[in-house]
C-alpha positions as CSV (number, residue, x, y, z in Angstrom):
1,X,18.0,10.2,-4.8
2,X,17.9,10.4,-0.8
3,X,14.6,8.2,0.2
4,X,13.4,8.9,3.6
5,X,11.2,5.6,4.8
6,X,7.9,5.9,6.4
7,X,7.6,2.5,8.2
8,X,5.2,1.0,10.3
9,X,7.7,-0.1,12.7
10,X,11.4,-2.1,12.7
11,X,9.5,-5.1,10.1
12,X,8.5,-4.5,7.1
13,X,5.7,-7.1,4.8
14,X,7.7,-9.0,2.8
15,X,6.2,-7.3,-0.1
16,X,7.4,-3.8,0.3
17,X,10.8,-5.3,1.6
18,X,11.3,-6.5,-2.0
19,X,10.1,-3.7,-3.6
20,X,12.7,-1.5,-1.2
21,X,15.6,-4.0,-1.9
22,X,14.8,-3.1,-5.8
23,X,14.9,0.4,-5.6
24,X,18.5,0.4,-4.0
25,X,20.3,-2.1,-5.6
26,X,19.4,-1.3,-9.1
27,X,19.3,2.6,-8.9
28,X,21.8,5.4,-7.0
29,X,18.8,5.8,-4.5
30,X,19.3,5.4,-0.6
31,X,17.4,5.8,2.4
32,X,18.9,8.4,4.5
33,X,16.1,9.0,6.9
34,X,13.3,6.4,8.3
35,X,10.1,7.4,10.7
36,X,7.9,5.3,12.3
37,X,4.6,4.8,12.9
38,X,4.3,5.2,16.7
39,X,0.1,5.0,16.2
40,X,0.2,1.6,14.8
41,X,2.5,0.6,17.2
42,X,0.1,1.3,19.7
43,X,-3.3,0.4,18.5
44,X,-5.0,-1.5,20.6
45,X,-7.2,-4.9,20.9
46,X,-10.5,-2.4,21.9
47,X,-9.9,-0.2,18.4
48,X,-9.7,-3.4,16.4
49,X,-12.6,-4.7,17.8
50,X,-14.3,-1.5,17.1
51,X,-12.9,-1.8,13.4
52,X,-14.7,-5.1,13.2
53,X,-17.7,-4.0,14.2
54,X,-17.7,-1.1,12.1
55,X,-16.8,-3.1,8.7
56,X,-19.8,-5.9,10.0
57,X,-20.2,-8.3,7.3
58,X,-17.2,-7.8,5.9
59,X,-14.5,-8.7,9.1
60,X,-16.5,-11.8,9.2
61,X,-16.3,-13.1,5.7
62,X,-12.5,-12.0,5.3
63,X,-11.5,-13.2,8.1
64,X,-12.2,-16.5,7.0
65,X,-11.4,-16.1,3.7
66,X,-7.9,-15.4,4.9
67,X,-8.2,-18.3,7.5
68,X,-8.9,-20.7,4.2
69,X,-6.3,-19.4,2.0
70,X,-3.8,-20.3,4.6
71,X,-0.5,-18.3,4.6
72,X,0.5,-15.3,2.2
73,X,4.5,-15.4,2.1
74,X,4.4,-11.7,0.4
75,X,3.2,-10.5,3.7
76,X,5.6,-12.5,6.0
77,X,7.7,-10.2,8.2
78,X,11.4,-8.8,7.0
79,X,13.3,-7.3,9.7
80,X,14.0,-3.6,8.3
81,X,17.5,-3.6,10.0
82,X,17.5,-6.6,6.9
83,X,17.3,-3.6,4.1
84,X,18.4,-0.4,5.4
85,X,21.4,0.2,7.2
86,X,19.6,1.9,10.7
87,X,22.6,2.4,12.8
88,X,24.0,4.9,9.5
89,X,20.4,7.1,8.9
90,X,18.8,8.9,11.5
91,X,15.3,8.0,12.5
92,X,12.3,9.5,14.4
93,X,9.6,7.9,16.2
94,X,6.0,9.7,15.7
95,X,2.8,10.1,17.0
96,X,0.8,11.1,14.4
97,X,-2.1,14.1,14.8
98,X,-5.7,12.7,13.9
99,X,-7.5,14.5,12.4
100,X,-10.8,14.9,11.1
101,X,-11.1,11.7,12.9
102,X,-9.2,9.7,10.6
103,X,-6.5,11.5,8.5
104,X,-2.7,11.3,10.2
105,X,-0.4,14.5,9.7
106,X,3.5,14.0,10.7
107,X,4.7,17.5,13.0
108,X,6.0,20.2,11.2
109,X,9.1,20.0,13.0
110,X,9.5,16.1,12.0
111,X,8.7,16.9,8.3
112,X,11.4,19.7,8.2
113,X,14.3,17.7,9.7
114,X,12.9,14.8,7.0
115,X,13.3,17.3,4.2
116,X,17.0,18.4,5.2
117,X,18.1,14.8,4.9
118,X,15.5,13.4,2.1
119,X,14.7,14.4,-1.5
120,X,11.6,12.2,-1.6
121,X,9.5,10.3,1.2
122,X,7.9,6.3,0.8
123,X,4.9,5.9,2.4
124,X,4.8,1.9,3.8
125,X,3.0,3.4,6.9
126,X,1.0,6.4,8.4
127,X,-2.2,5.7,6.8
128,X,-4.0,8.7,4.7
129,X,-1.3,11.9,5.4
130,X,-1.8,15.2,5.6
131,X,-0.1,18.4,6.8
132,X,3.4,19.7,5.8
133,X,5.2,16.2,5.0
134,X,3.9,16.2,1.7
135,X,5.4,19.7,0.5
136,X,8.3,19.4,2.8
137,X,10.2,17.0,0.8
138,X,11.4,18.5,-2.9
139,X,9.7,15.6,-4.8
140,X,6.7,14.7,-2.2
141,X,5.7,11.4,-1.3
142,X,5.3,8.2,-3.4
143,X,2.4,5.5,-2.2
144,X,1.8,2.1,-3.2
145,X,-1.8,1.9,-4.9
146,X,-3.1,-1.7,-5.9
147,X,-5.5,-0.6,-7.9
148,X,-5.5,1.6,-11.5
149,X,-6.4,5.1,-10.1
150,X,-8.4,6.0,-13.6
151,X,-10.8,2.9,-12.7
152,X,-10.8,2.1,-9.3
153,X,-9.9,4.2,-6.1
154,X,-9.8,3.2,-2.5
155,X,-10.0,-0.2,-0.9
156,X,-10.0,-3.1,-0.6
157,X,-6.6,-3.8,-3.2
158,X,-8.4,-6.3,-6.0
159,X,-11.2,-7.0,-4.7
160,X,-13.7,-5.0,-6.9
161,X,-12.5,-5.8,-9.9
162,X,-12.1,-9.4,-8.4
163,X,-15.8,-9.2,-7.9
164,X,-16.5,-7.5,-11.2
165,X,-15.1,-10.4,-13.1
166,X,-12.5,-7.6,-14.7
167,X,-9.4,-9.5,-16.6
168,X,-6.7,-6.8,-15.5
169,X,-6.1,-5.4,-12.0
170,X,-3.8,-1.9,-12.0
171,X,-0.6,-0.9,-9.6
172,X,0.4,2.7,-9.3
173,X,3.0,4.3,-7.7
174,X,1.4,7.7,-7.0
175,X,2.7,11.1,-5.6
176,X,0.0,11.7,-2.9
177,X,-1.6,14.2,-2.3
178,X,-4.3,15.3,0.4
179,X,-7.3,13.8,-2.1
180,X,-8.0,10.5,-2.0
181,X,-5.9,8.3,-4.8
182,X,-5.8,10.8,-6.8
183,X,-2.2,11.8,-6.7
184,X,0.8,12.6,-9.6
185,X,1.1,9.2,-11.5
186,X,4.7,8.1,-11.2
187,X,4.5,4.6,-12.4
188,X,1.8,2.3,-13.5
189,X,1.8,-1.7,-14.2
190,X,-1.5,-3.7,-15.4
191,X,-1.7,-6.4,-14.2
192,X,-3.7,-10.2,-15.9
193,X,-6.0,-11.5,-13.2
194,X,-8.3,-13.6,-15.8
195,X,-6.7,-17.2,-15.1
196,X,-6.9,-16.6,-11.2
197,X,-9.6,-17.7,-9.2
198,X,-9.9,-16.6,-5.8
199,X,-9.3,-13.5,-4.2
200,X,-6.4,-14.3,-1.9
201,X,-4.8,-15.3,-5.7
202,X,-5.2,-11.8,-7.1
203,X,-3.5,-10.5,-3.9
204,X,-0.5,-12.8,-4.1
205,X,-0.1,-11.6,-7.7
206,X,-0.7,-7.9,-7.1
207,X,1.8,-8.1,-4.1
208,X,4.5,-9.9,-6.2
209,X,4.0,-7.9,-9.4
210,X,4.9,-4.8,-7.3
211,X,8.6,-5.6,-6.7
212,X,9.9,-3.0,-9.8
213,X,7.3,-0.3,-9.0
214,X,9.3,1.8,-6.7
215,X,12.6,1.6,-9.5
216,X,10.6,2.9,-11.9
217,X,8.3,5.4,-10.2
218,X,12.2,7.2,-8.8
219,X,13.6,6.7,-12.3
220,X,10.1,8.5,-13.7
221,X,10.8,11.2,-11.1
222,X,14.4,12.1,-12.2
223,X,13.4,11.8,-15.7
224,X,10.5,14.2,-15.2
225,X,7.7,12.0,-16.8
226,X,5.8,11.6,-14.2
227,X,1.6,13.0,-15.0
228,X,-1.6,13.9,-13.8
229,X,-4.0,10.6,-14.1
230,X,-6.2,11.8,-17.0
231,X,-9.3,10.8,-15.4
232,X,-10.2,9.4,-11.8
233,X,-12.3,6.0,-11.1
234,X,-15.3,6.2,-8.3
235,X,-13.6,5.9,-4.8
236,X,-15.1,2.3,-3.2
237,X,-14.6,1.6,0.2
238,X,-14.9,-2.1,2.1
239,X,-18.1,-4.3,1.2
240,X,-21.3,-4.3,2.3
241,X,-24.2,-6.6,2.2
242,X,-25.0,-8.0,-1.7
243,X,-21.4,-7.4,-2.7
244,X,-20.0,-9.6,0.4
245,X,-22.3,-12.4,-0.5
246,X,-21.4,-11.7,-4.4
247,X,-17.3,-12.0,-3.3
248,X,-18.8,-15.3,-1.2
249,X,-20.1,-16.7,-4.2
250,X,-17.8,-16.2,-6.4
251,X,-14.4,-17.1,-4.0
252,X,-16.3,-20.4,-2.6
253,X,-16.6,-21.8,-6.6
254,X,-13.0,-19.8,-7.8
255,X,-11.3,-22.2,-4.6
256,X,-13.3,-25.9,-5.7
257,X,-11.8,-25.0,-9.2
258,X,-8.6,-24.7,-7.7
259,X,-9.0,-27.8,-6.1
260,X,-10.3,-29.4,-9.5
261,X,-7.6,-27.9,-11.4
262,X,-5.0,-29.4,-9.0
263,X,-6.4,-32.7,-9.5
């Protein structure tokens, strides 16, 4: 299976750089074609100051939560040049089309010469896609979702079923489409979350967890078995006021239990 690599750039998290290493040392797959992200390359400190505003409440209490939780090794920075052999594939370097404000579609042009090096596309960048990428490639595009699509859909990964008090959190492996997580299901993992206690926990274990996902969504692809979801959770978006102060709650007591627990 040729892969061609959607990437945010020449580092990848730590996270997906395991989950990359994976895929090609225990399966015939390579990467024979990588693009970048040229738009979140360029964003600048005005548009994520206008993010902040925009998610209000929310920035404010995780940005601290993060600040408290200290560092998160699964998102530490791999070179990519560390997993894929860039002097051997060709790459492009792309400015992605907004639109409808916040959607990103890849040039026609770009998703052609993709398709006549690559059988299937991994999206670790480029946001929500659109446009002619997806039907260019023969077997489309697989995307990380932390999350089970038949329950929850969107963002943020674990949070609501953090807050919930749910005992499971999904990962899929979907083949996106241009509606919302609700793409083909290539490969889905649940995931225990009842003995953690914090949010920044659930992360770490979601982000970990996900290190086969990409082996076994390819190996569903050649096999064929990959399936519609049979039915789609609501779609939930970042927090606003009572949920935030719910999270609050419940993050503040889940980290003195840590504490206790270590004791």
């Amino acid at each position: 299976m040729r892969v061609c690599l959607l990437a945010p750039g020449d580092t990848l998290p730590r996270w997906q750089a395991d989950a990359l290493t994976h895929l090609l040392v225990n399966t015939d797959a390579e990467v024979t074609s990588v693009v970048y992200d040229e738009y979140e390359a360029d964003r600048t400190t005005v548009e994520a100051i206008k993010r902040g505003v925009e998610l209000r409440e929310w920035a404010v209490v995780a940005t601290l939560s993060d600040a408290l939780a200290g560092p998160m090794p699964e998102r530490d920075r791999v070179p990519l040049a560390d997993v894929v052999d860039l002097e051997a594939v060709p790459t492009w370097s792309v400015e992605p089309r907004i639109v409808d404000g916040w959607k990103r579609e890849i040039p026609a042009a770009v998703a052609e010469a993709v398709a006549d090096k690559s059988d299937i596309g991994l999206r670790y960048a480029f946001g929500f896609l659109v446009g002619p990428i997806l039907t260019a490639l023969e077997h489309g595009i697989l995307s990380f979702h932390h999350g089970d699509l038949r329950e929850y859909r969107g963002q943020p990964m674990g949070f609501w079923e953090f807050v919930n008090g749910d005992d499971e959190v999904g990962i899929t492996v979907q083949l996106i489409d241009e509606t919302l997580d609700a793409g083909r299901v290539a490969a889905l993992k649940r995931v225990p979350i009842g003995d953690l206690h914090t949010w920044e926990t659930v992360k770490r274990r979601l982000l970990s967890e996900s290190e086969d996902m990409l082996t076994r969504s390819v190996r569903a692809v050649e096999a064929g078995t990959i399936r519609e979801p049979d039915s789609l959770g609501n779609l939930y978006t970042h927090p606003k006021g009572r949920p935030v102060a719910t999270f609050a709650a419940r993050n503040a007591i889940g980290r003195v239990r840590e504490v206790v627990g270590a004791d």
